[in-house]
N, C-alpha and C positions, 0 to 999 in steps of 0.2 A: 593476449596477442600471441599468436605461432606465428615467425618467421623463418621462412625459404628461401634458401641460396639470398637473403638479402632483403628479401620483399616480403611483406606483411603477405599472410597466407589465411591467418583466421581471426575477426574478433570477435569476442563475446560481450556485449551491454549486458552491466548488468545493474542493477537499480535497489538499494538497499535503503531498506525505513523501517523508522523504529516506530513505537509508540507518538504520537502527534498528541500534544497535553493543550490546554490554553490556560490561559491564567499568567502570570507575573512571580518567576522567580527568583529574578535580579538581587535581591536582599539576602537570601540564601544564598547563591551562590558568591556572592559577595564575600559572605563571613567566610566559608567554608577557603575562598582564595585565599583571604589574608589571614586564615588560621584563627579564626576568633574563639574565646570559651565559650560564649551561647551564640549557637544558631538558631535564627528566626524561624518557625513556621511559613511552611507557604501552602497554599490549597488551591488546587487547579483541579481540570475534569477534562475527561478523551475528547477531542477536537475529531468526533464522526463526522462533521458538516466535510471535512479536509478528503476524506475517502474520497467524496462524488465530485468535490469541485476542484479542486487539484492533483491528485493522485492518479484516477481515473482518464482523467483527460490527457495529462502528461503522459501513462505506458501509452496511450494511443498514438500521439506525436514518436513518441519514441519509436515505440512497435513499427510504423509507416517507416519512420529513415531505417531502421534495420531490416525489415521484408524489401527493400530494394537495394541493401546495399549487397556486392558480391564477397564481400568478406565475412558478413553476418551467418555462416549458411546453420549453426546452431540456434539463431534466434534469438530473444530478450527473457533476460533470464530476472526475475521479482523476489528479492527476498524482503518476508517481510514478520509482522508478529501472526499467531494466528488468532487472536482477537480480533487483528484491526484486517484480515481477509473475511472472517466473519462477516462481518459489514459490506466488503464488497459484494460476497454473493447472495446477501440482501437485496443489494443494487442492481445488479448483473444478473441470478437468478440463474437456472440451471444452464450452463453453457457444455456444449459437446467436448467433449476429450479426446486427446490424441495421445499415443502412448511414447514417441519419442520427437526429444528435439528437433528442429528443423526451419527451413527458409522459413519465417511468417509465422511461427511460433514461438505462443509466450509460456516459458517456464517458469512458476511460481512455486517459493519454496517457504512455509512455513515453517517459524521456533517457536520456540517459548522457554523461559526460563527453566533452567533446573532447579534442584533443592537449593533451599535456604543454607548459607554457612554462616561461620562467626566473621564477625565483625572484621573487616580488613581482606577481607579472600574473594575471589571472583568467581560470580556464578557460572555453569557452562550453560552455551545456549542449545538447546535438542531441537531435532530436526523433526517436526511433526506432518508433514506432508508434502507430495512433490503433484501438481495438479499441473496439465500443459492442455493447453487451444490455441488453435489458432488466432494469431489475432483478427482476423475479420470477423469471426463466429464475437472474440469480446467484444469490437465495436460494436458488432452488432448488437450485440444482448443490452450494451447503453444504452446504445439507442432509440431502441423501441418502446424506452421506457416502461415495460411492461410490469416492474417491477415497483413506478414508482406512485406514489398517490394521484390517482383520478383528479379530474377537472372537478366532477362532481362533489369530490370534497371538497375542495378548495372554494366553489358555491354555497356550500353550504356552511359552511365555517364564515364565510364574508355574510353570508343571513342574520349566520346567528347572535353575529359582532352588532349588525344595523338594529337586530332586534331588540337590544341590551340601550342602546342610545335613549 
């Protein structure tokens, strides 16, 4: 937030996600709170389904209140892993670029872990890409689903199930 002579002058949304796991790891973290000698295992896996049904939809909520607000004029800014952007532009598919921030533009900024340390030390996170659109251009690329599985599959996958009965 910049504030002028008093008045809010600039803000910047911004929207930071880590990794999205599923699975249950209550028991781990458990121990690990009350300092236990053995911690349990736990086994989870990337929650991809999360990209297209929550993630997606939310910048676009977002995106809409910050392309009209008069304070947003740098746009919504995404930080996020770049595995799990990955997946977006599976979803999304080639969307047009713009080269600097601005009203109705979304700035996505991917990391990824740095080197491994010892035990006890904190990894840095690096900064692997700076990708910006418009958000109307990413609505749009949602929307037209072009990216995602045909009806036609979806037919024939329900064939192949009735044929198995």
């Amino acid at each position: 937030m910049q504030v002028v002579r008093g008045q809010p002058a600039l803000a910047v949304p911004c929207e930071v996600q880590s990794a999205d796991i599923t699975g249950n790891y209550q028991d781990t973290w458990e121990a690990y709170a009350r300092e236990l000698d053995t911690i349990p295992d736990w086994h989870h896996g990337m929650n991809w389904a999360n990209v297209w049904k929550r993630l997606i939809p939310q910048l676009m909520l977002k995106g809409a209140v910050a392309s009209t607000s008069k304070l947003c004029t740098k746009g919504l800014y995404f930080v996020v892993p770049k595995r799990v952007f990955i997946q977006f532009e599976k979803i999304l598919g080639k969307v047009p670029e713009v080269h600097r921030p601005g009203q109705g533009v979304l700035t996505v900024m991917t990391y990824e872990l740095g080197p491994e340390l010892t035990d006890g030390s904190i990894r840095e996170l690096k900064l692997c890409r700076v990708k910006r659109m418009k958000l109307e251009d990413f609505v749009q690329s949602f929307a037209s689903g072009k990216q995602l599985p045909l009806g036609a599959q979806l037919d024939e996958k329900v064939l192949r199930m009735l044929e198995m009965l």
